[in-house]
MARFI-161411 format. One record per residue (C-alpha): x, y, z; residue in one letter. Coordinates in steps of 0.001 Angstrom, whole numbers. Each point is the difference from the previous one (the first is absolute). Layout:
! residues N
R:X:Y:Z:A
...
! end
This chain:
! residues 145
R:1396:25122:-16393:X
R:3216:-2259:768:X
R:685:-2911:-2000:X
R:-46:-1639:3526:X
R:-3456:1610:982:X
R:-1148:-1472:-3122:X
R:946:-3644:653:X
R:-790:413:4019:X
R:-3347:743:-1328:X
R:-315:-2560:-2430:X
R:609:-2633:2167:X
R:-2089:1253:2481:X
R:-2871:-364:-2484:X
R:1496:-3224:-1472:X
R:-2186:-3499:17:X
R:-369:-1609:3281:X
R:2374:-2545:-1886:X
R:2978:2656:-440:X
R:-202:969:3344:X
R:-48:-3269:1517:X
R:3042:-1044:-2389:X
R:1957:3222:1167:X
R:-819:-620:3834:X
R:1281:-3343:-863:X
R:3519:1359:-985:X
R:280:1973:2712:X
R:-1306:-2701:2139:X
R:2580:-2320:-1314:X
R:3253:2654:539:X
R:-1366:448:3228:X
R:-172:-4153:1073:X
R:3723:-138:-1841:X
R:1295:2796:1868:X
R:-1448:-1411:3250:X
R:2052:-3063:-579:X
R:3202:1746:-993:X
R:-277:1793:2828:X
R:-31:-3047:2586:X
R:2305:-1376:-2267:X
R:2210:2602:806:X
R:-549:675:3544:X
R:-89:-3821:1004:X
R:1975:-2138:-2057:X
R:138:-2806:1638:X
R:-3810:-377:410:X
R:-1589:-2658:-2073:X
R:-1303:1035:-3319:X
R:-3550:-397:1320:X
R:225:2407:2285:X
R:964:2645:-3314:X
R:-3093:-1588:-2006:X
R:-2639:397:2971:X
R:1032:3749:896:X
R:-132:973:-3427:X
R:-3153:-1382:-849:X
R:-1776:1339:3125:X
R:1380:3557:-886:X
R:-1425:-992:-3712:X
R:-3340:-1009:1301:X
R:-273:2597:1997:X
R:851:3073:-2469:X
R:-2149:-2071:-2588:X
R:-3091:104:2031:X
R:150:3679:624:X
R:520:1087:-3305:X
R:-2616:-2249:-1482:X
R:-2332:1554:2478:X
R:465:3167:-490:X
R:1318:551:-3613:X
R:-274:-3071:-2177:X
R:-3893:-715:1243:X
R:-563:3145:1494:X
R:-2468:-1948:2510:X
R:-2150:2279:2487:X
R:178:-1112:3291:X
R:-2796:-1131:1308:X
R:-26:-1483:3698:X
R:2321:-1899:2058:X
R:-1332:-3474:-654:X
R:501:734:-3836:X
R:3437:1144:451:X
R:1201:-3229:1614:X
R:-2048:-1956:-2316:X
R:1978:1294:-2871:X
R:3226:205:1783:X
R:-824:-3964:799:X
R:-715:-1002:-3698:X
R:2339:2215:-1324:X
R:2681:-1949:2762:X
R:-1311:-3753:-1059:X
R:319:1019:-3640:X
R:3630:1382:944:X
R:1044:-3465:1601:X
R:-1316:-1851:-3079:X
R:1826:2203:-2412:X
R:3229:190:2014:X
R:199:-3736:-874:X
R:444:591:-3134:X
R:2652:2448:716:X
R:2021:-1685:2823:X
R:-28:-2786:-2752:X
R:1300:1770:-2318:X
R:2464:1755:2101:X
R:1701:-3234:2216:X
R:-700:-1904:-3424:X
R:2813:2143:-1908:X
R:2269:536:3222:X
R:-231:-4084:249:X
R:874:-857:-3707:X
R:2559:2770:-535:X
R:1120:990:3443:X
R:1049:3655:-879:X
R:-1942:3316:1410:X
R:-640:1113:-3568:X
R:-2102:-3212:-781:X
R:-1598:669:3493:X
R:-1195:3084:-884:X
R:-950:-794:-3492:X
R:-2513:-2418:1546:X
R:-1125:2157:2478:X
R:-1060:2607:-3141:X
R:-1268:-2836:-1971:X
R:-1848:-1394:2784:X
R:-1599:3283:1418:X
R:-948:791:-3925:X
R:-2385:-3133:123:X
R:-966:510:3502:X
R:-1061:3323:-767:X
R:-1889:-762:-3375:X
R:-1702:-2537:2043:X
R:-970:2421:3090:X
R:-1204:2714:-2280:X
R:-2381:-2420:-1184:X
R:-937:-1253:3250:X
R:23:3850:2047:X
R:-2037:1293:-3379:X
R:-2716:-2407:635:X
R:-285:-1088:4207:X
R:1841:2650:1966:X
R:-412:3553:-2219:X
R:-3400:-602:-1229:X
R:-1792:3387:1236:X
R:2654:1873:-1552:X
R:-853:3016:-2701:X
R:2668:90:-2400:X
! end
């Protein structure tokens, strides 16, 4: 087996934990490269516009992979699904407090894209520790893991 196999498999069988925290960086590269991407298309549009894209791409990649992957949850009906999508979307809006916070917080003091985006990691690290938490026990909670 491939030194890559090896680790593809281990993380496949990692804690629920490790597989949330990995979701969470790619979640995170995703939301950033959302923004640098409107960024770059429409520079002129106010850096809200950048923040809101970015974390709807974010939310939305998070969800899936925490579905499928991180909780491995069964589906179960229709009404269950949008229950979980639901709590799993209140939860987000709580925790993207924290990181919209964090991110405007640094752009405000220091004004630079760098500081920006070293909120925006900061805050989406506590947003994320914080949603685990919350997904783990209200939105995830038939999941076999």
């Amino acid at each position: 087996m491939t030194r890559l196999s090896l680790s593809h498999r281990r993380l496949r069988d990692a804690h629920p934990v490790v597989r949330y925290a990995a979701a969470a960086a790619i979640c995170v590269a995703t939301n950033l490269a959302a923004q640098e991407a409107v960024m770059q298309t429409a520079p002129t549009a106010p850096l809200m516009v950048s923040i809101v894209i970015g974390t709807g791409v974010g939310f939305l990649v998070k969800h899936v992979i925490d579905k499928t992957w991180t909780f491995r949850e069964p589906y179960i009906t229709p009404a269950a699904e949008a229950r979980r999508i639901t709590l799993s979307g209140v939860f987000s809006v709580l925790t993207t407090i924290i990181f919209w916070g964090f991110e405007l917080g640094f752009y405000t003091i220091w004004g630079t894209d760098i500081a920006k985006y070293t909120g925006a990691v900061l805050g989406l690290t506590i947003g994320y520790v914080v949603k685990y938490m919350l997904d783990r026990r209200m939105v995830f909670r038939e999941a076999t893991v």
